[in-house]
BANUKE-935634 format. One record per residue (C-alpha): residue number from 0; x, y, z. Coordinates in steps of 0.2 Angstrom, whole numbers, plus 5000, padded with zeros to 4 digits. Layout:
N
<NUM,<X,Y,Z>>
...
//
This chain:
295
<0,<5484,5510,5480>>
<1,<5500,5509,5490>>
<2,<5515,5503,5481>>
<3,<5526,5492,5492>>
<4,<5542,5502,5485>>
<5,<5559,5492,5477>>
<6,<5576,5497,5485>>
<7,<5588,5502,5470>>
<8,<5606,5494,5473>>
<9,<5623,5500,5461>>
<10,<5634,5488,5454>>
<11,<5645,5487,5469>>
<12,<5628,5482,5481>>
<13,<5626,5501,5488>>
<14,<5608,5510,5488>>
<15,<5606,5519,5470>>
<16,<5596,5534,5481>>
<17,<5598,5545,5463>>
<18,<5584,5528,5455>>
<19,<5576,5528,5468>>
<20,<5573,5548,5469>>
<21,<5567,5545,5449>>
<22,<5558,5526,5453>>
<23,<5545,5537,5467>>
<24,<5541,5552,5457>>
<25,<5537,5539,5441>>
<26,<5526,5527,5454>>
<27,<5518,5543,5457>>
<28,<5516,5549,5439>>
<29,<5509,5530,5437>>
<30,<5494,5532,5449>>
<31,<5502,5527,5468>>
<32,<5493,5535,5481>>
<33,<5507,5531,5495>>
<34,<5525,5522,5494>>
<35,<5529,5509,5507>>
<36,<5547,5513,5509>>
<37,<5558,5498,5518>>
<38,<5546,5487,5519>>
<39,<5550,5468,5514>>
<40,<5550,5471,5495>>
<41,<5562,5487,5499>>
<42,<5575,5472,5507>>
<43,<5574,5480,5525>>
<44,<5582,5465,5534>>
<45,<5599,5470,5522>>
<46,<5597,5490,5526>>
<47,<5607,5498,5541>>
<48,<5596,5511,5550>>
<49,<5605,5526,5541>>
<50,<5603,5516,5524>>
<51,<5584,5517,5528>>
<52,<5581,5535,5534>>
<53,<5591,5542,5520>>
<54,<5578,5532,5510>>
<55,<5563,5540,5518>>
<56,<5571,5558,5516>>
<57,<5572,5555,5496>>
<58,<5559,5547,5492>>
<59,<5549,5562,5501>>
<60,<5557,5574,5493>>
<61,<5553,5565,5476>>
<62,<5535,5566,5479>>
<63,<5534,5584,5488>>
<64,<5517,5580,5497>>
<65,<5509,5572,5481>>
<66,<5507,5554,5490>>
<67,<5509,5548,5505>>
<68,<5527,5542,5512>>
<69,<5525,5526,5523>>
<70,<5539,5520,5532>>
<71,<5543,5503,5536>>
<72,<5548,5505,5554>>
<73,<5545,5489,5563>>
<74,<5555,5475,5572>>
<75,<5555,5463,5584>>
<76,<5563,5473,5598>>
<77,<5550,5487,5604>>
<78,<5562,5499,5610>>
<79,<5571,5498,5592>>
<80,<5555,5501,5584>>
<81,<5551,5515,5593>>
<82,<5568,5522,5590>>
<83,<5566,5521,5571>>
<84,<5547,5526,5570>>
<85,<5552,5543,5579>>
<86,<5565,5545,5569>>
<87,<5556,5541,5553>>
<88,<5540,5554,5562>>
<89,<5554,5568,5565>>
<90,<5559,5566,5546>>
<91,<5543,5570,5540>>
<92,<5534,5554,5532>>
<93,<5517,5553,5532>>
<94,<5515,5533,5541>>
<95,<5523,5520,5549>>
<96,<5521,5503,5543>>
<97,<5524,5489,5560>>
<98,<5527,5471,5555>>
<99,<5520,5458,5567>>
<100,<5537,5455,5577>>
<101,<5547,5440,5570>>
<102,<5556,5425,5575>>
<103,<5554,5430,5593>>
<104,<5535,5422,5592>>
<105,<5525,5434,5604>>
<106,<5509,5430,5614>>
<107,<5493,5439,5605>>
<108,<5495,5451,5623>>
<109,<5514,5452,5621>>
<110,<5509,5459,5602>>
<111,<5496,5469,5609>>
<112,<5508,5480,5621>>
<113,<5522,5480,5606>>
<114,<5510,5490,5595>>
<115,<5502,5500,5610>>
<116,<5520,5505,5616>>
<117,<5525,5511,5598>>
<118,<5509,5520,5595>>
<119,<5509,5530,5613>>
<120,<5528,5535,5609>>
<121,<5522,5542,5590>>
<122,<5504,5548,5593>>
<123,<5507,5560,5580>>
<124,<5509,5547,5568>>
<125,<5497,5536,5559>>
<126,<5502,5518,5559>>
<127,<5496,5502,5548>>
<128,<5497,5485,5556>>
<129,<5506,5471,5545>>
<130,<5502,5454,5547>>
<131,<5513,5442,5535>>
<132,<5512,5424,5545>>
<133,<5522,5417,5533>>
<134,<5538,5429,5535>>
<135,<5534,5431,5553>>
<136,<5530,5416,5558>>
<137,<5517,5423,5570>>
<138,<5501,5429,5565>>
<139,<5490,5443,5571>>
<140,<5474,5438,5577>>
<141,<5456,5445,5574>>
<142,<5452,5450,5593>>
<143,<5469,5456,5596>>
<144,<5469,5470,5578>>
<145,<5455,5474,5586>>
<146,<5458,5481,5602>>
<147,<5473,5489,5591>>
<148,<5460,5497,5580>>
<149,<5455,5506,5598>>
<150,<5470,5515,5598>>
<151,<5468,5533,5590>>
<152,<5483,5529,5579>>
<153,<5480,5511,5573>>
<154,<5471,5516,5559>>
<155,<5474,5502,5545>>
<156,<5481,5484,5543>>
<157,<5490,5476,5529>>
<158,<5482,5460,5529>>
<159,<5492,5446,5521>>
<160,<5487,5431,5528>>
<161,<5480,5426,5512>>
<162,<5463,5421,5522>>
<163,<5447,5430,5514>>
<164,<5438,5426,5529>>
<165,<5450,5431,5540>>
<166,<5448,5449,5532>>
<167,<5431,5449,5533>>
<168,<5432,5444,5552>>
<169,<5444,5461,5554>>
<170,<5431,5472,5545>>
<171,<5417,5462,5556>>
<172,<5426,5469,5572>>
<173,<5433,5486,5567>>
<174,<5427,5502,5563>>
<175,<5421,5507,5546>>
<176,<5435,5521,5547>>
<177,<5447,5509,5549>>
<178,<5456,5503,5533>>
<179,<5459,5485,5528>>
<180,<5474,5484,5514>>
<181,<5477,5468,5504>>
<182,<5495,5463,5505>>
<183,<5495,5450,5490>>
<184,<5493,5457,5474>>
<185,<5481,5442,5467>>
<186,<5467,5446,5482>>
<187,<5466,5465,5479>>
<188,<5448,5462,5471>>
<189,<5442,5451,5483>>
<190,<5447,5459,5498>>
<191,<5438,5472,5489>>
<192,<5421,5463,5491>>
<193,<5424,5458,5510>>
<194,<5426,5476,5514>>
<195,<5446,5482,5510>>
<196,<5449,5497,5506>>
<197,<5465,5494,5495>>
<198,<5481,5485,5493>>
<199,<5499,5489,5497>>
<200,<5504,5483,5480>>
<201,<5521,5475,5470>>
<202,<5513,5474,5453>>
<203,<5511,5493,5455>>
<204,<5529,5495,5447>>
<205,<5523,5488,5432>>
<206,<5505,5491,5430>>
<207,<5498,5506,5441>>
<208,<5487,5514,5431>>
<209,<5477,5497,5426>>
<210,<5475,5494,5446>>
<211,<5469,5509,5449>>
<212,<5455,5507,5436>>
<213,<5450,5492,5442>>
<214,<5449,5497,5460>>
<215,<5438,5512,5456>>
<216,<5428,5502,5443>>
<217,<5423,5492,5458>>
<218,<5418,5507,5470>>
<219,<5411,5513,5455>>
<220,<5400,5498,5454>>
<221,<5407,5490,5437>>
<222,<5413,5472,5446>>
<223,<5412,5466,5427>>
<224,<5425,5480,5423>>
<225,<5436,5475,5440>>
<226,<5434,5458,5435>>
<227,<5440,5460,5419>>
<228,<5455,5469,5425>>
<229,<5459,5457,5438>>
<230,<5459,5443,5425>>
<231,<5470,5451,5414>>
<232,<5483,5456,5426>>
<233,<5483,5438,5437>>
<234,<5499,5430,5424>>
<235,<5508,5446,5433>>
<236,<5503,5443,5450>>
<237,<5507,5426,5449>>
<238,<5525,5429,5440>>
<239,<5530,5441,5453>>
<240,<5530,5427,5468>>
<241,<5537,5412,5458>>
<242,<5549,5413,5469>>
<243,<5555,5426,5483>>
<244,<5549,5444,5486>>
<245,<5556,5457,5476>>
<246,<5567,5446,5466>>
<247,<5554,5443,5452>>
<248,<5547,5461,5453>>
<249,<5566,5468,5451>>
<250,<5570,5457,5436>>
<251,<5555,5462,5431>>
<252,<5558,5481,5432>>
<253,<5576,5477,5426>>
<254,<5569,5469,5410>>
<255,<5558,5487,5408>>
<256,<5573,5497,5407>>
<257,<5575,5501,5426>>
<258,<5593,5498,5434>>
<259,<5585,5494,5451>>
<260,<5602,5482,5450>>
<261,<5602,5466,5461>>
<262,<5593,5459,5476>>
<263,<5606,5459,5492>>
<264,<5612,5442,5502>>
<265,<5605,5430,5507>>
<266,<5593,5433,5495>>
<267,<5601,5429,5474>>
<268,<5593,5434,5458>>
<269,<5582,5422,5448>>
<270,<5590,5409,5436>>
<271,<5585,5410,5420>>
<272,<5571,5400,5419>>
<273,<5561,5413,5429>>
<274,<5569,5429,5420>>
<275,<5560,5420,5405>>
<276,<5545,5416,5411>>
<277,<5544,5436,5419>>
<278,<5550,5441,5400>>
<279,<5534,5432,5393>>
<280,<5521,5437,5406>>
<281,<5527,5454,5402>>
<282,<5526,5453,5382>>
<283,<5507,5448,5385>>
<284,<5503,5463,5393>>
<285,<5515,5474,5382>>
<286,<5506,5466,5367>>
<287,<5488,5469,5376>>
<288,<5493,5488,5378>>
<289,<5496,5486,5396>>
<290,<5511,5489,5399>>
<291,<5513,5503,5387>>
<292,<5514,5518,5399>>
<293,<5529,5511,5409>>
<294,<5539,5511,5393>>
//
């Protein structure tokens, strides 16, 4: 389990690095095997480069080797994101998370020698693929992950094109070795049973522990158990996406007592229509016991 980590802001729209020193060490505590720092639910688009390796140096400080630092590294400009994934490499994370390149709408072999030329420049450093058509607006395709999968480096891929059987086709191709992550929340379990390995989570701020036990119930073999879980979690999956990533997940952790502050422009915080229909997913799962360790 990978959290997909939350950038802290102060009042005045700075990066709070003192919350998010205390945000990674409790994500930790709550059973997060990795942070995913700068990634889309850390705001990337809104960081400067100095904002994000400052990022990377805390939040690897915060955990002192006890889970793994990923950095969110990717562009659409090669050259830039080999720039930032060696600089990320020199500062000692442990990965490098590289989104499908956006806007720009690469061929599938343009893709292939953007990923190729940043895993040759970083060989040191493992890499996760992360395929998000819906932000990108370009999607990663079976044959092309692949042939990325080839590449000594390349050794995972956050899938989030919401397609099961897309999934399964990845894990048809690749090697067992090779680790498939679900990027949505609500398709962890059944990822799962298509041959995923884990998910690089935003409902990990609130209920860490709980998906844990349901990921290892089902490589224990319990699927009842896993089911069970998954069930009871799904109002929180579906709260946190009502509307725009990490705006839910930050009122969310807001309304829990953490001054993660506000989301940065373009993006705006919830009306209050939304803050109330987090406020009663959360009281559920407080009620049910769920949510009692993150108190």
């Amino acid at each position: 389990m990978l959290t997909a980590m939350v950038t802290p802001f102060s009042e005045d729209g700075t990066v709070d690095y003192a919350v998010a020193e205390r945000l990674a060490d409790h994500l930790v505590n709550q059973g997060s095997d990795g942070l995913v720092v700068c990634g889309t639910t850390g705001e990337s688009p809104t960081l400067s480069w100095q904002e994000e390796y400052q990022l990377y140096k805390t939040v690897r400080d915060a955990v002192a080797g006890r889970a793994k630092v990923v950095a969110g590294t990717g562009s659409n400009s090669t050259s830039e994101a080999i720039e930032a994934t060696r600089n990320a490499y020199d500062l000692g994370v442990d990965g490098s998370l590289q989104v499908v390149p956006y806007y720009n709408k690469p061929s599938q072999e343009g893709l292939y020698q953007h990923f190729s030329q940043i895993a040759t420049a970083v060989p040191d450093l493992p890499i996760m693929l992360y395929n998000i058509p819906g932000r990108t607006g370009c999607a990663l395709a079976v044959d092309t992950t692949a042939r990325l999968a080839e590449i000594s480096n390349i050794v995972a891929i956050k899938e989030a094109s919401g397609s099961l059987d897309q999934a399964s086709q990845i894990r048809y191709h690749t090697p067992a070795e090779f680790g498939i992550y679900s990027g949505d929340d609500s398709l962890t379990l059944p990822m799962l049973s298509v041959g995923g390995c884990g998910v690089v989570s935003v409902a990990s701020h609130l209920v860490g522990p709980h998906l844990q036990k349901m990921i290892r119930a089902y490589e224990a073999g319990d699927t009842r158990l896993a089911t069970e879980i998954h069930l009871q979690l799904l109002p929180l999956f579906k709260v946190l996406f009502v509307t725009t990533n990490p705006v839910p997940v930050k009122v969310a952790l807001t309304q829990q007592g953490w001054p993660v502050g506000a989301v940065r422009s373009p993006l705006c915080m919830a009306d209050e229509s939304v803050s109330k229909a987090i406020a009663a997913v959360l009281e559920q799962l407080s009620t049910q016991g769920v949510l009692a360790q993150n108190l």
